[in-house]
C-alpha positions, 0 to 999 in steps of 0.5 A: 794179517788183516789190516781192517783200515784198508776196507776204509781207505777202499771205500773212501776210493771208491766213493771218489770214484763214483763222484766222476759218474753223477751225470749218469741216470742213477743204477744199481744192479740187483744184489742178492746180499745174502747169498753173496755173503753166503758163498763168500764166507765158504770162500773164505773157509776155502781159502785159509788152506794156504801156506801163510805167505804174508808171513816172515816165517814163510821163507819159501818160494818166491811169493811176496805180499803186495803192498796195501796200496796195491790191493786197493788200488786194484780192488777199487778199478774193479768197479770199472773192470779196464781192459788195456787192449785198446783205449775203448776198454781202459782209458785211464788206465792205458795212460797209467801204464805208460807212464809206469813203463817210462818210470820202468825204463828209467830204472835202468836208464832208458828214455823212451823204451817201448813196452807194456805190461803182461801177464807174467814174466812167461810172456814177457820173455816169450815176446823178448825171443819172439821179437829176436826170433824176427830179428834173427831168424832160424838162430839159436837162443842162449842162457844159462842152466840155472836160467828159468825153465820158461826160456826152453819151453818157450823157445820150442813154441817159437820153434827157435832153437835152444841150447844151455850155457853151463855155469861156474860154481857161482851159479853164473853163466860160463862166458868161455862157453857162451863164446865157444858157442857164439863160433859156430856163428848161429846163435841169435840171442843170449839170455842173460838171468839177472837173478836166476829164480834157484840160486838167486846168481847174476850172470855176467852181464858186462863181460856178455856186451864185451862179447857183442862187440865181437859177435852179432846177436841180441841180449835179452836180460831176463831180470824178472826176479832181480830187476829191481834191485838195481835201485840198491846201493849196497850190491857186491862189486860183481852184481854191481858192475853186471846191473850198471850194464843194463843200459845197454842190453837190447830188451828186458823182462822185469816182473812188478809182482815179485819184488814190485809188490803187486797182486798176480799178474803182472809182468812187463817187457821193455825194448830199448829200440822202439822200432820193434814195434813194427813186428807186432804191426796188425789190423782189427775191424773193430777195436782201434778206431776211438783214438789216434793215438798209440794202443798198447794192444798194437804192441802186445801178442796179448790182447784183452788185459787187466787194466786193473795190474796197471792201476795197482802198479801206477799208484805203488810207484806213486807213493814209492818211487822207482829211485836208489836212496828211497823208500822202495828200495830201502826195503829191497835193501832188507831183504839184501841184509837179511839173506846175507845174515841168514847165510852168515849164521848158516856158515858158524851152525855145525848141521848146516853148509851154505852154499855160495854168497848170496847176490840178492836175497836167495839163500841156499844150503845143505843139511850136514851128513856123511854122504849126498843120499843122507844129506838129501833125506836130511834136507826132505825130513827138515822140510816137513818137520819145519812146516810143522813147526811153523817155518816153510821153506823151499827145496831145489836139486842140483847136480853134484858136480855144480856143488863142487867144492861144497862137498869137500868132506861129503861122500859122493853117491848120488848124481844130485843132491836137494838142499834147502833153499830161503828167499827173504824177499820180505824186508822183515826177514831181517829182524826174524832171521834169528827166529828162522835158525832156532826153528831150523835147528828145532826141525833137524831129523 
């Protein structure tokens, strides 16, 4: 679990770190060693109640381990605590997080986007629809059913109205229903989820821009989950074409600490058109004086920020570069084939059905059983029997009539149904794949 050799490679850091302070009068602060190492150890008890997430067989929620290169580089710029609101606060590592978000920008071929990063995807999207919000005012927002929960919520805080877009059996926005929407001639903004966070569907982007050809209002893709793998070579034709659109739309939300391998938190919004940085325009009496140049607190609703997600960040595209054919996205590559394996062996085992194709690497399916009320209790005794045997997954409920032909030879008395839901965003969920289905056929009820 623990790779010792880490603890070494952060001292070595931190002693190149210290080298660049020698002209300082030497300090150190009083330590009391032994209560520190006290508390620590009981934290370290503490911390053992946790699901195992660095681990293959958990193949639940949307948790992936940060790189090692990641925790190091974070736990090293601790030692100097940088604060990316203004450049008083994080010299060096403002300037990392730009050059992060022009390598961001570049993955989805954008030269010279505005951006910065944030705390989560959360208020990355609220600052997306704060920003259309400004650009169009009183207009509703748009995105799908499947889309984040966020985008709701958030929409009620801005005081911006929401409506859902139903969705195809696929899981992907119903374009009919945008334009049946976009008529009435009040919507602002559509939301498109590049890899909703419950089904893992892509929506369709390209048919979305042929909409605004049509029709004015912004596009926001919301690809906090599936930004990244835009750098796979190997995406179905469909999520192929709805990536390559991503040039086009008007802002984006990507989240380096899903598949971006970083510590929480860490979030990022990108806009195409730099000029909406002018609607964050603002004054401080005392922050923005030690540079001319460009603070990233002048284009965030954010203020104080962890400079160390920025370090962590800079030094992960360092050794992987954002780039398709490399080794950053070889691995997202993995976790392409092993979601696409798992749902292959679900669909030859008679006590599964998975439900549609996966587009990234989320997989979701049903336990088999006579009626919809039986195959949900099937899927909620699987759930615990299996984390007793040392596989945790994840659950989701959806409606019946999203399922549709999914339920074909199943009696229908209940509006929804909970099926089982695997995300193998970890590249070695390829090689333990077979070892995931003998544990679930060993958990059935």
């Amino acid at each position: 679990m623990i790779n010792k050799n880490e603890i070494e490679l952060l001292r070595g850091a931190l002693d190149k770190l210290e080298s660049g302070f020698t002209d300082l009068p030497d300090f150190r602060p009083d330590v009391d060693e032994k209560a520190l190492a006290a508390v620590l150890d009981e934290v370290a008890t503490r911390m053992q109640d946790n699901y195992p997430y660095y681990h293959p067989q958990y193949a639940g929620q949307m948790l992936k381990p940060p790189h090692p290169i990641a925790r190091i580089a974070y736990a090293m710029s601790l030692w100097i605590n940088p604060n990316n609101h203004a450049l008083d606060g994080g010299r060096a590592s403002s300037a990392m997080e730009k050059e992060c978000i022009s390598d961001l920008g570049a993955m989805f071929g954008w030269e010279n986007p505005l951006g910065h990063l944030t705390g989560g995807g959360t208020m990355a999207n609220l600052e997306a629809l704060w920003v259309a919000g400004k650009l169009h005012p009183g207009k509703r927002v748009l995105a799908s059913e499947q889309a984040h929960y966020t985008h709701k919520r958030i929409s009620e805080v801005l005081k911006i109205p929401f409506s859902p877009v139903s969705v195809t059996a696929d899981g992907r926005m119903d374009v009919a229903d945008i334009e049946r929407q976009l008529d009435k001639g009040d919507v602002g903004v559509v939301v498109a989820t590049m890899g909703n966070t419950g089904l893992g569907a892509v929506d369709p982007l390209a048919d979305i821009l042929k909409l605004q050809e049509r029709y004015e209002f912004r596009i926001h893709a919301d690809a906090a989950y599936g930004g990244y793998f835009t750098l796979c070579d190997d995406l179905n034709a469909d999520t192929r074409r709805a990536y390559d659109s991503l040039s086009q739309v008007d802002s984006i939300v990507i989240d380096p600490h899903k598949h971006g391998l970083q510590p929480y938190g860490c979030g990022c919004i990108l806009y195409q058109d730099p000029s909406v940085g002018s609607l964050y325009q603002h004054d401080s009496p005392y922050t923005y004086f030690s540079s001319a140049e460009l603070h990233l607190g002048e284009i965030s609703l954010e203020c104080s920020r962890a400079g160390a997600s920025a370090v962590a960040l800079w030094a992960t595209q360092k050794l992987l570069p954002l780039r398709t054919g490399g080794e950053f996205a070889s691995r997202l590559s993995l976790s392409l084939k092993a979601a696409r394996q798992l749902h292959r062996r679900l669909a030859d085992n008679e006590s599964f059905t998975p439900l549609m194709a996966p587009e990234l690497d989320i997989v979701v399916y049903r336990v088999n059983a006579d009626d919809t009320k039986a195959a949900s209790a099937a899927a909620h005794k699987l759930f615990e029997r299996a984390a007793q045997n040392g596989l945790h997954l994840a659950m989701i409920e959806l409606s019946t009539e999203l399922l549709g032909h999914y339920l074909e030879d199943v009696e229908i008395n209940s509006k929804t149904v909970t099926c089982l839901r695997s995300v193998m965003m970890k590249p070695e969920h390829d090689d333990w794949c077979e070892r995931i289905v003998e544990l679930l056929e060993r958990s059935l009820p």
